[in-house]
N, C-alpha and C positions, 0 to 999 in steps of 0.2 A: 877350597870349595867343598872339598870332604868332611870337614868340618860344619860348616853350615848343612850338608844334608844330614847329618849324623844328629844334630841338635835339632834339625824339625823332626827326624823319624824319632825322635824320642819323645818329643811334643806330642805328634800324630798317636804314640802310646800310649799318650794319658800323662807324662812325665809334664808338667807345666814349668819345671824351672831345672832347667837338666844341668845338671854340674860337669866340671871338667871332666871328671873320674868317669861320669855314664858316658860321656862322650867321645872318653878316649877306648873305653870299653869297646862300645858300637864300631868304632875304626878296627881296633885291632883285630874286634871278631870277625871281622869282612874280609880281614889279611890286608889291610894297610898300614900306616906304617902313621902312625899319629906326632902332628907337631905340636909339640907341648907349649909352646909364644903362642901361636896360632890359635889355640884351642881357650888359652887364658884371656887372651885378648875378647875373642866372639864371649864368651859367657858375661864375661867383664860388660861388655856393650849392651849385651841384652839383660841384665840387671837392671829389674824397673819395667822392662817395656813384655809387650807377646808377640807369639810371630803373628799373630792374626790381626793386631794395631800395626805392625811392620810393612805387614802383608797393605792391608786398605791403607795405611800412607804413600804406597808406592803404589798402587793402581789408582791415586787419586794425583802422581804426578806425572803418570805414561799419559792420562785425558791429554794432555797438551803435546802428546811428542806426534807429529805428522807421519801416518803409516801411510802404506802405498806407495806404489811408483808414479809417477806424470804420467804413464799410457803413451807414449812415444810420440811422434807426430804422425800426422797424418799422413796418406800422401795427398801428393799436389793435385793441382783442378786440372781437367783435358780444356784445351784450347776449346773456342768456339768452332772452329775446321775441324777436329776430329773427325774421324774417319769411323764411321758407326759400325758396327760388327754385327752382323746378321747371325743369328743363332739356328739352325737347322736343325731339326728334333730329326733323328733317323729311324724309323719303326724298325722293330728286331724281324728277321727273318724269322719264318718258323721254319722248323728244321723237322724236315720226316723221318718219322720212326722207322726204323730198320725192319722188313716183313721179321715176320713171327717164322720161324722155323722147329721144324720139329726133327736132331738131330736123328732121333732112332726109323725116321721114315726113308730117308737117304738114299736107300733103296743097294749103300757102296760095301764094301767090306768092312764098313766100322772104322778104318782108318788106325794110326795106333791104339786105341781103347781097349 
């Protein structure tokens, strides 16, 4: 797979026909560790073609692959007897503000302060 990203990012460069050698280049400057079968074979295969003919041949074979899931089932129907469920809207209580105080009127010794 290293491989194959190493010869599009050389593509993506401007490199239109990347050779083994830029390829093993770009791996090794990454700190990987390059296979030499591997790397002759990809170049070897893509002699003759681009990634961008590669590229829209296989977005032209995903058209047919079925994405998505089913959406699961349903659930079931309630009987005709169902039992109806009354919804109760509850108004919120309003809640009183606390009197206003004015700590320094107290009239106390301050308290710890």
């Amino acid at each position: 797979m290293q491989e194959a990203a190493a010869y599009i990012l050389l593509v993506l460069g401007g490199n239109d026909t990347p050779s083994a050698d830029d390829v093993t280049k770009v791996i090794t400057a990454s700190g990987g560790e390059a296979n030499e079968e591997s790397i002759a074979t990809l170049v070897g295969d893509m002699e003759g073609k681009t990634v961008n003919d590669l590229l829209a041949e296989g977005m032209d074979k995903l058209k047919d692959v079925p994405m998505g899931g089913s959406g699961g089932g349903g659930g079931a129907a309630a009987g005709g007897e169902a039992a109806a469920v009354e919804v109760v809207e509850e108004e919120p209580e309003e809640e009183e503000a606390p009197a206003a105080t004015d700590m320094f009127a107290s009239g106390g010794d301050g308290g710890d302060y």
